[in-house]
MARBA-898653 format. One line per 3 residues: their letters; for each residue x, y, z of C-alpha. Coordinates in nm, 4 decimals. Layout:
N
A	X Y Z  ...
END
This chain:
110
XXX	-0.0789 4.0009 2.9687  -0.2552 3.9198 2.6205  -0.0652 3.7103 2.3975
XXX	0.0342 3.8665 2.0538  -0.0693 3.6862 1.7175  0.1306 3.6981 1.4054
XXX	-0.0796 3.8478 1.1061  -0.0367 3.5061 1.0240  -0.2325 3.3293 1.3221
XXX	-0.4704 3.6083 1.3284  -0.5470 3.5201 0.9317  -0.6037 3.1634 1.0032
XXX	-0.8272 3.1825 1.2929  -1.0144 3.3954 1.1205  -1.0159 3.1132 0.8737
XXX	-1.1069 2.8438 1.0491  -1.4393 3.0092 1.1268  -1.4600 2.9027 0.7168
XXX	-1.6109 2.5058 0.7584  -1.4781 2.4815 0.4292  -1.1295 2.6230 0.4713
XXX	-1.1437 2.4468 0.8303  -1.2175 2.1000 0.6498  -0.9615 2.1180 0.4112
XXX	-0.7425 2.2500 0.6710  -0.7738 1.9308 0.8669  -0.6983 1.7503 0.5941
XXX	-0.3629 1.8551 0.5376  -0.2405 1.8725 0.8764  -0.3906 1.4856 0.8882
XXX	-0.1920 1.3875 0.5940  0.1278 1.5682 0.7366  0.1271 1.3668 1.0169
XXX	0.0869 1.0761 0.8540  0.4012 1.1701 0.6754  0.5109 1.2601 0.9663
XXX	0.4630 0.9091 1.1516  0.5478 0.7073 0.8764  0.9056 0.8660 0.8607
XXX	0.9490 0.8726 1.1574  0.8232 0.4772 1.2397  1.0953 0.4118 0.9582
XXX	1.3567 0.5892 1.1385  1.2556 0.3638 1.4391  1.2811 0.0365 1.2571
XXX	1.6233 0.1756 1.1029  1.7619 0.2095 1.4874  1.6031 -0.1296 1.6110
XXX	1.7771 -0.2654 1.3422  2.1015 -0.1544 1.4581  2.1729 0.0367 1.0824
XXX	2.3249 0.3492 1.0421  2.2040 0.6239 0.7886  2.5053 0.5415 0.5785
XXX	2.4369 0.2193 0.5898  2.0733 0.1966 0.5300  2.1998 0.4522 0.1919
XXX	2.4804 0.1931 0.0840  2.2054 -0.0750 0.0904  1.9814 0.1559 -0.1222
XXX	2.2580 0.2576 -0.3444  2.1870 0.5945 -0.2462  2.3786 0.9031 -0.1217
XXX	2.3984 0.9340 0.2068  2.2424 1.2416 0.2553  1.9600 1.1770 0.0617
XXX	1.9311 0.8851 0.3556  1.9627 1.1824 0.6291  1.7523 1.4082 0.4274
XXX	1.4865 1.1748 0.3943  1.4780 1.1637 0.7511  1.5217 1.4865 0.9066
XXX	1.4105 1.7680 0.6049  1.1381 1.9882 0.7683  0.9080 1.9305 0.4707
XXX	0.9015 1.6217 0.3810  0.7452 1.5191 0.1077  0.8419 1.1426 -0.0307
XXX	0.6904 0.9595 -0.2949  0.5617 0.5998 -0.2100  0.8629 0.4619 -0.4407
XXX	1.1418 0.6003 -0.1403  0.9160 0.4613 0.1458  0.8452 0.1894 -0.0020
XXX	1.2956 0.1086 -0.1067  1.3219 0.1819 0.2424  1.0871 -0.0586 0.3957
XXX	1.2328 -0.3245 0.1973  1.6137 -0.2331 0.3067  1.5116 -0.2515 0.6315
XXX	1.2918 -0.5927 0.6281  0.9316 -0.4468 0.6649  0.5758 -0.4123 0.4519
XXX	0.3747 -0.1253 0.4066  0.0296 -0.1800 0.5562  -0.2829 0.0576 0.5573
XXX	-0.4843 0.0626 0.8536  -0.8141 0.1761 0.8862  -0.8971 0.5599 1.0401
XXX	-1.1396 0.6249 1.3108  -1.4919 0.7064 1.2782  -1.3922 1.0892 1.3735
XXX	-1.0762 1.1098 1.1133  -1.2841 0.9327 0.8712  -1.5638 1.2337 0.9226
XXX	-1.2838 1.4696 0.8960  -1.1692 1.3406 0.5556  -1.5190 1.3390 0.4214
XX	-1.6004 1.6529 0.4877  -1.3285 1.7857 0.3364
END
């Protein structure tokens, strides 16, 4: 039995055949997961650490449901400001780290 594709999945195969569209492509879903990671290796530190949401929002003087929006919207989006307040509250740096050789083709080419 032959799977069905969306218009949707159909359009962006067809796409991807694009080395341009595919680059850029890449891109993105690169710098979602590093969203992605970052979030959720904050929400990690926030658990070690024994803190609630609500707590880790008291600390920041912050709703909390921006707190549990922060962590669990579907597109997330934060500025480096809000990652950077809740690295602090919860006793850790931000770091960069160097990408492989492949992600660091990946980026280039887009």
């Amino acid at each position: 039995m032959a799977k069905f594709k969306s218009a949707f999945y159909q359009d962006l195969e067809k796409n991807l055949k694009n080395p341009e569209f595919a680059a850029a492509y890449q891109l993105e879903a690169m710098r979602i997961k590093m969203i992605d990671d970052l979030i959720n290796q904050l929400d990690d530190a926030r658990a070690l650490e024994g803190m609630s949401k609500t707590e880790l929002a008291l600390s920041l003087q912050q709703e909390p449901a921006n707190i549990r929006r922060f962590f669990t919207a579907k597109r997330r989006n934060p500025t480096i400001s809000s990652l950077i307040d809740i690295s602090l509250a919860l006793g850790f740096r931000i770091k960069l780290e160097p990408l492989s050789k492949a992600e660091k083709k990946q980026t280039q080419a887009a």
